[in-house]
C-alpha positions in Angstrom: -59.1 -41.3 77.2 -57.7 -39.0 74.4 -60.1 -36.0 74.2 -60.6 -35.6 70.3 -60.8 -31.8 69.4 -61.8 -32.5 66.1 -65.0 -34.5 66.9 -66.0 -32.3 69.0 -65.6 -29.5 66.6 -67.4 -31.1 63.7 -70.5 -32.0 66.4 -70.7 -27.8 67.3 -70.3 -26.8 63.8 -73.4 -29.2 63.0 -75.2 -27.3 65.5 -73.9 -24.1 64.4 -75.6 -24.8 60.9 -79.1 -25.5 62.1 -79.2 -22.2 64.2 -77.4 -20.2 61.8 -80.4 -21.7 59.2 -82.9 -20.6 61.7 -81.5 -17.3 61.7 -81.0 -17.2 58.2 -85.0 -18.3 57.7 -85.9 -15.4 60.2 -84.3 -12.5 57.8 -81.2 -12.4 59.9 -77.5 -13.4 57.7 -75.0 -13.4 60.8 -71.9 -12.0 59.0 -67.8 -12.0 60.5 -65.3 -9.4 59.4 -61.8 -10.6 59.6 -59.0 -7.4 59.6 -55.7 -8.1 58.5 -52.7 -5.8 58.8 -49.2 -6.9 57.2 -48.2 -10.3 55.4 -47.9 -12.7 58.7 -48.1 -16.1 57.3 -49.6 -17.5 60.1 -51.7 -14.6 60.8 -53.2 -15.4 56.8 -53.4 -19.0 57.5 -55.7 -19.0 60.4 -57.5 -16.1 58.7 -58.1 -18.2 55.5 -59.4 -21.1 58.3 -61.8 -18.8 59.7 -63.1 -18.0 56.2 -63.4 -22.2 55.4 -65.0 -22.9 58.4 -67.7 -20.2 58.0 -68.7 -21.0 54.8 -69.3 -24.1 55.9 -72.0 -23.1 58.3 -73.4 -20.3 56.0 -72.0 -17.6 58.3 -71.1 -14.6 56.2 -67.3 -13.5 55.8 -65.6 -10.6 55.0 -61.9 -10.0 54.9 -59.9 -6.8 54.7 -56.5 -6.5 54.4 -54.6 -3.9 55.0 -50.5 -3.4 53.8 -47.5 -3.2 56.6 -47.7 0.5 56.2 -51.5 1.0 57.3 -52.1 3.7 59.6 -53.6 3.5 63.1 -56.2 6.0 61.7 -57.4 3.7 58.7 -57.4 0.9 60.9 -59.8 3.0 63.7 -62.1 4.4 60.8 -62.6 1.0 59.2 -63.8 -0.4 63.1 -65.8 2.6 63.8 -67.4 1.5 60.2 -68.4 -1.8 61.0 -69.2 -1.1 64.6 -71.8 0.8 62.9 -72.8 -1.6 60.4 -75.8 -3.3 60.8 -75.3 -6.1 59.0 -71.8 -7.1 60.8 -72.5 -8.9 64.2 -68.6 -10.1 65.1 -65.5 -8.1 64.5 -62.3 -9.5 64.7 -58.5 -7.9 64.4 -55.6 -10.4 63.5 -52.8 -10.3 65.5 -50.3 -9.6 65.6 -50.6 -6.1 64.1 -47.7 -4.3 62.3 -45.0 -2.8 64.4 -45.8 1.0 65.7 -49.6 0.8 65.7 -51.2 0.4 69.3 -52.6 -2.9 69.4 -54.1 -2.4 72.7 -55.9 1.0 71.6 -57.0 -0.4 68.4 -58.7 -4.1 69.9 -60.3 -1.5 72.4 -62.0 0.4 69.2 -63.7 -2.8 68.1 -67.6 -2.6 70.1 -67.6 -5.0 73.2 -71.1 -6.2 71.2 -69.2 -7.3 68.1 -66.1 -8.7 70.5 -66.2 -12.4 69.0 -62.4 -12.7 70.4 -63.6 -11.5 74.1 -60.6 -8.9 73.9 -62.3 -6.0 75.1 -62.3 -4.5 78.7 -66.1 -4.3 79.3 -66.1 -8.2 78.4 -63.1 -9.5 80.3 -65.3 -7.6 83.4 -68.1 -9.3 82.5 -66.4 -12.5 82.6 -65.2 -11.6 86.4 -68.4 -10.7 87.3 -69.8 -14.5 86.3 -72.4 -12.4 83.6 -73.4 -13.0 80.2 -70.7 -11.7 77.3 -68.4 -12.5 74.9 -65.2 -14.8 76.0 -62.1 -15.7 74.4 -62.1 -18.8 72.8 -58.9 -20.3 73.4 -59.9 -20.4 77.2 -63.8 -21.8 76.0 -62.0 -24.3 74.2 -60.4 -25.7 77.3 -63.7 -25.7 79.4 -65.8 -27.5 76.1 -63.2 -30.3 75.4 -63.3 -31.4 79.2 -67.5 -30.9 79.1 -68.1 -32.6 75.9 -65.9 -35.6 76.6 -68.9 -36.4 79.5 -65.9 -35.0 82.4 -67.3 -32.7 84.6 -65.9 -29.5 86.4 -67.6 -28.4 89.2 -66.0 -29.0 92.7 -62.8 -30.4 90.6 -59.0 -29.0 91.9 -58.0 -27.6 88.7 -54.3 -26.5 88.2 -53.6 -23.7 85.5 -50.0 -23.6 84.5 -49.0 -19.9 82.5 -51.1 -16.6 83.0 -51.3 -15.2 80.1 -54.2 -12.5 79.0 -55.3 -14.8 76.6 -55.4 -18.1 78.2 -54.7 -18.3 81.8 -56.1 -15.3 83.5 -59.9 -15.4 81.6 -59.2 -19.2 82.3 -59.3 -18.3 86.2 -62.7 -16.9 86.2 -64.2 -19.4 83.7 -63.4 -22.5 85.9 -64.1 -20.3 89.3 -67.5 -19.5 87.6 -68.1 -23.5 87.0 -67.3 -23.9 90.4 -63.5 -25.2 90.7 -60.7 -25.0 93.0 -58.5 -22.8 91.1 -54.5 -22.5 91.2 -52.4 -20.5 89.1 -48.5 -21.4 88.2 -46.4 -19.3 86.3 -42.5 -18.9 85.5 -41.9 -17.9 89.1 -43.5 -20.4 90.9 -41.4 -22.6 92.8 -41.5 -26.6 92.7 -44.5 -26.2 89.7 -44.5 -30.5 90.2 -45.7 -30.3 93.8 -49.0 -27.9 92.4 -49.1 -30.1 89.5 -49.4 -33.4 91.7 -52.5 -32.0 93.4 -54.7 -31.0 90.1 -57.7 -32.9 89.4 -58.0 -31.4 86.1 -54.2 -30.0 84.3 -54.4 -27.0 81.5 -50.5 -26.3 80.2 -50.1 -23.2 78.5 -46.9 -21.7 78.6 -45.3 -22.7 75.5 -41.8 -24.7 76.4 -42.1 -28.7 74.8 -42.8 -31.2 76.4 -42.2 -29.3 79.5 -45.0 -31.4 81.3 -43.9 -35.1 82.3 -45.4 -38.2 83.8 -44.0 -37.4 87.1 -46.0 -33.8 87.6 -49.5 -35.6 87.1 -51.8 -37.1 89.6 -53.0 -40.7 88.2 -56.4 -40.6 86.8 -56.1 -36.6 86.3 -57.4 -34.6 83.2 -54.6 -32.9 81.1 -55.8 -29.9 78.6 -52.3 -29.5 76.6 -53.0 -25.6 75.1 -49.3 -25.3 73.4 -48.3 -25.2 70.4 -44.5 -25.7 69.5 -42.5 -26.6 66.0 -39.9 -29.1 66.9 -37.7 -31.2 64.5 -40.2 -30.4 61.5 -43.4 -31.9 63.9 -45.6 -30.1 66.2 -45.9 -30.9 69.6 -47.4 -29.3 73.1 -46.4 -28.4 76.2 -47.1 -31.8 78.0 -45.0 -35.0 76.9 -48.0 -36.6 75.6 -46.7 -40.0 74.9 -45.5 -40.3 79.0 -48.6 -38.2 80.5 -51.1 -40.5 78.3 -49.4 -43.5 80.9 -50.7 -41.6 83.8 -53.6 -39.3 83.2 -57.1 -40.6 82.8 -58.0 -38.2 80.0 -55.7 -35.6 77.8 -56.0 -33.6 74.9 -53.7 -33.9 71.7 -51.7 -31.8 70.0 -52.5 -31.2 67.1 -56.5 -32.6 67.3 -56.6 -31.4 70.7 -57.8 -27.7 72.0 -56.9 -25.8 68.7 -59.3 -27.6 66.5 -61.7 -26.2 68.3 -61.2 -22.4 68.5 -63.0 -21.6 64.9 -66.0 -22.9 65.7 -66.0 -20.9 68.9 -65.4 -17.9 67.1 -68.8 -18.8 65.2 -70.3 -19.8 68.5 -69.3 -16.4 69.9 -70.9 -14.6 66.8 -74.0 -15.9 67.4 -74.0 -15.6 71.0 -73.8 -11.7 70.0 -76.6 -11.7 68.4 -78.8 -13.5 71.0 -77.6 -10.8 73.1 -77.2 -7.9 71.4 -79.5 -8.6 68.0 -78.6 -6.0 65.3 -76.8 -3.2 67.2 -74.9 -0.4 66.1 
């Protein structure tokens, strides 16, 4: 079973456009501002992505783009600005920022109620704490292509491979919170293939190609392939999809897989903010 990210994707943007009508009919416009610092092609590419995609579901955008040289300063009193703004509900800060600036200090700025990348340090505690907030959506994405295929979670061995602060540690506490057996692997575990063996449900993110074979995966096992690589011209993930796919009983593409969904999750987050927060300041 190949779990299609981009079918999924088009079915919660669809969904995304009725409620975001329903808002829109109750005097509310949700609106997203997008900050920029620097020329990072990629950075532009997935910002111009964001912008397509929200159009599409009559979300509001606003971009600002700042030059390599921008100041920590400019870049706090332009948050502190839309924090305050009542017509912004989501904030987001491309990454990565220009050399010299503190990224760390800068996310922080951004209001945990506006947090549509779930980056901030009241939201990852809320995430521990198994309450309502805002999540990053790399990690959602890995939880709604294994739900929305018709798999299900709960009581399910599920075996993280890479702990990053983005992926595998909010990862953790989102399957612990849906009520898996959780184990972590990272670049100092030893034999990764005899932890790999026992996982009911696979999610690969440590970014090395194909790192993942056929032998590492129980038969019948779910395999959530989060990388991203360039090789020979082509992009592939972490797990060697064309061997795994043999073995596994569902896994996730690459491209088509978890990445096509994490605009729409963005959205998702956005309006999750304000069903929780409304119009805050």
């Amino acid at each position: 079973m190949i779990l299609d990210g981009k079918k999924i994707a088009q079915s919660i943007r669809e969904e995304l456009g009725l409620q975001v009508e329903k808002l829109r009919q109750g005097g509310v416009t949700p609106k997203l501002a997008v900050i920029m610092a620097g020329e990072d092609p990629a950075s532009l590419i997935y910002a111009q992505a964001k912008e397509r995609s929200c159009r599409q579901t009559g979300i509001d955008f606003a971009m600002y783009n700042f030059k390599e040289d921008v100041t920590e300063q400019e870049l706090l009193q332009l948050i502190q600005q839309l924090n305050e703004d009542e017509r912004v509900h989501g904030i987001m800060v491309e990454l990565p920022l220009p050399p010299g600036l503190n990224q760390a200090g800068i996310l922080r700025h951004v209001s945990y109620k506006k947090d549509v990348d779930g980056v901030h340090p009241i939201n990852r505690g809320l995430l521990m704490q198994n309450q309502e907030g805002l999540f990053p959506v790399t990690p959602q994405s890995c939880i709604e292509i294994i739900r929305q295929s018709g798999l299900t979670i709960p009581g399910k061995h599920a075996v993280l491979v890479g702990r990053s602060d983005n992926v595998g540690k909010p990862l953790i506490f989102m399957m612990l919170n849906l009520n898996a057996t959780v184990t972590v692997c990272h670049t100092k575990t030893a034999d990764l293939s005899y932890h790999t063996k026992q996982g009911d449900i696979v999610v690969v993110s440590i970014g090395k190609p194909k790192m993942v074979t056929a032998d590492m995966i129980k038969p019948g096992a779910i395999v959530v392939d989060v990388g991203i690589n360039s090789v020979d011209g082509g992009i592939c993930g972490d797990v060697d999809f064309a061997h795994v796919e043999q073995v596994a009983g569902a896994i996730s593409p690459v491209p088509g897989g978890v990445g096509s969904l994490t605009t729409v999750l963005i959205q998702k987050n956005l309006l999750k903010a304000i069903e929780l927060y409304g119009t805050v300041r």
